[in-house]
C-alpha positions as CSV (number, residue, x, y, z in Angstrom):
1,X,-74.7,149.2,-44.0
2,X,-75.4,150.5,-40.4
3,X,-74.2,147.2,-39.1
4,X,-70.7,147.4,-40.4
5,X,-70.0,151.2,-39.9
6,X,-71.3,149.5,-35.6
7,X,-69.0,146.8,-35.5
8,X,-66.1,148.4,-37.4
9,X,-66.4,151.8,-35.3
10,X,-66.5,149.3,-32.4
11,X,-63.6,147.3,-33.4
12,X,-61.7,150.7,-33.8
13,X,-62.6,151.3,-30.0
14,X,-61.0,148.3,-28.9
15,X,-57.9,148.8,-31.3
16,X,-57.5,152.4,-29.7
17,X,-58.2,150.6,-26.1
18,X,-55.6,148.5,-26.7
19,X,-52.9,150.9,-27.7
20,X,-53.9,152.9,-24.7
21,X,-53.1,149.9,-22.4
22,X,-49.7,149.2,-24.6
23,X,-48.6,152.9,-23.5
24,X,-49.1,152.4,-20.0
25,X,-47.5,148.7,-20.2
26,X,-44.3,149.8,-21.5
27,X,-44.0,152.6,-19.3
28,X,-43.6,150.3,-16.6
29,X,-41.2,148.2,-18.0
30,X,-37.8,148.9,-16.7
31,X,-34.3,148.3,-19.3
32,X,-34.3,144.4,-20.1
33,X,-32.7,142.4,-17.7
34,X,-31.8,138.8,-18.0
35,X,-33.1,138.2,-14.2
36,X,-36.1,136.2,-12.9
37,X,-37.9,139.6,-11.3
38,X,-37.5,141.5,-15.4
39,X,-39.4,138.4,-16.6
40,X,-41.5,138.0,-13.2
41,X,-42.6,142.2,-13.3
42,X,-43.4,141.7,-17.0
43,X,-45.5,138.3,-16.6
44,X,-47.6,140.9,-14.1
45,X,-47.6,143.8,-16.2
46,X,-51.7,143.8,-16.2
47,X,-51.9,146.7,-18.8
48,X,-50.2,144.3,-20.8
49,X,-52.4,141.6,-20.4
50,X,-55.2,144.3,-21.0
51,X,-53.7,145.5,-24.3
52,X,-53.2,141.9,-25.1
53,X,-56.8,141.2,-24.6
54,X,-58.0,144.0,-26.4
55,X,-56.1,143.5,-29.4
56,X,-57.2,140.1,-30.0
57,X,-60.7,140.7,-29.7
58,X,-60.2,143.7,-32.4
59,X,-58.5,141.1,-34.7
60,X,-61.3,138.6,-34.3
61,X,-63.9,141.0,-34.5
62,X,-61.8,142.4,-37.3
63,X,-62.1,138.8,-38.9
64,X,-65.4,138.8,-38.8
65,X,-66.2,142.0,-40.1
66,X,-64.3,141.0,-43.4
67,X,-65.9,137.6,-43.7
68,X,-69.4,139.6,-43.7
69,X,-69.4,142.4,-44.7
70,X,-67.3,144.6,-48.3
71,X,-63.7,145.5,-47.5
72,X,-64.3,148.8,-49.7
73,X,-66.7,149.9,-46.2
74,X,-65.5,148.7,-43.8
75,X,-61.5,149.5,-44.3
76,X,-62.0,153.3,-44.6
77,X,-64.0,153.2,-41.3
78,X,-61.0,151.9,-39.7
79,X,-59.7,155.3,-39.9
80,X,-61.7,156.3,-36.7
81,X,-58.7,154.5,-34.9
82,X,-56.6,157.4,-35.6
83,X,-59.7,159.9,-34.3
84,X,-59.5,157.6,-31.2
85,X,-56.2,157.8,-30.5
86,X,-56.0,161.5,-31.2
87,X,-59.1,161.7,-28.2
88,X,-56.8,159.5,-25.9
89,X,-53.9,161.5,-26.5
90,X,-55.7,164.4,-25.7
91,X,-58.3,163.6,-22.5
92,X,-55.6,160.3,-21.1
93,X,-52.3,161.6,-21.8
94,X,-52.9,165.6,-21.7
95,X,-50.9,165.6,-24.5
96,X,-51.6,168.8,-26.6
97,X,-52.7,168.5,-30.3
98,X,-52.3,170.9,-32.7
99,X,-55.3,172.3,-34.8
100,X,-53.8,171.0,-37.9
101,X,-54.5,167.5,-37.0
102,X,-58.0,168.6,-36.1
103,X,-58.5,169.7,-39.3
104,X,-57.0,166.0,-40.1
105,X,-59.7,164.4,-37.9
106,X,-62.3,166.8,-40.1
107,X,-61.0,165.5,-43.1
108,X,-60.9,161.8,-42.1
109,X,-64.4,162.4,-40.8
110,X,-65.8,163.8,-44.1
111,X,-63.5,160.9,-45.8
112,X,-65.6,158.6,-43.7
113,X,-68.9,159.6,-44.8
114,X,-68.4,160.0,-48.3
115,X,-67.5,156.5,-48.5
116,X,-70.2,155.3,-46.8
117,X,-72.4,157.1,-48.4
């Protein structure tokens, strides 16, 4: 049981990662031109490339997880993603969050555990 809650915590981590990169890439992308240097700047967008990176490894560890392990675990774990995201909004972006979503993250948390359980 400890092995899934690991590797689908983990896979969370890489899923948040990734979204954190995806913000970043498409702030730097300017309005869509059809030019050579729209398609050139976003060929060498490397927070794209990042995100992109990230996001396939969480789907293939995501993969895996589901061949091995019961979907009525691991799926409600997946839920830390939004606890991630919450943190990155919070300590990357300085984006202020509200204390009713961190009496959501409370609630996921305790959500969480009684599934595990």
């Amino acid at each position: 049981m400890l092995k899934v809650i690991i590797l689908t915590i983990f896979q969370c981590l890489l899923l948040a990662s990734g979204q954190v990169c995806f913000k970043f890439a498409v702030e730097k992308i300017t309005k869509f031109q059809f030019s050579w240097v729209w398609f050139a700047n976003l060929l060498t967008n490397w927070w794209l490339l990042a995100s992109g990176i990230l996001l396939i490894t969480a789907t293939v560890l995501w993969g895996f997880i589901l061949k091995h392990f019961p979907f009525s675990v691991a799926y409600p774990v997946t839920a830390f993603a939004y606890i991630f995201g919450l943190l990155a909004a919070v300590f990357i972006f300085q984006e202020s969050v509200p204390v009713t979503r961190w009496i959501g993250v409370c609630v996921i948390i305790i959500g969480v555990y009684l599934v595990v359980k």
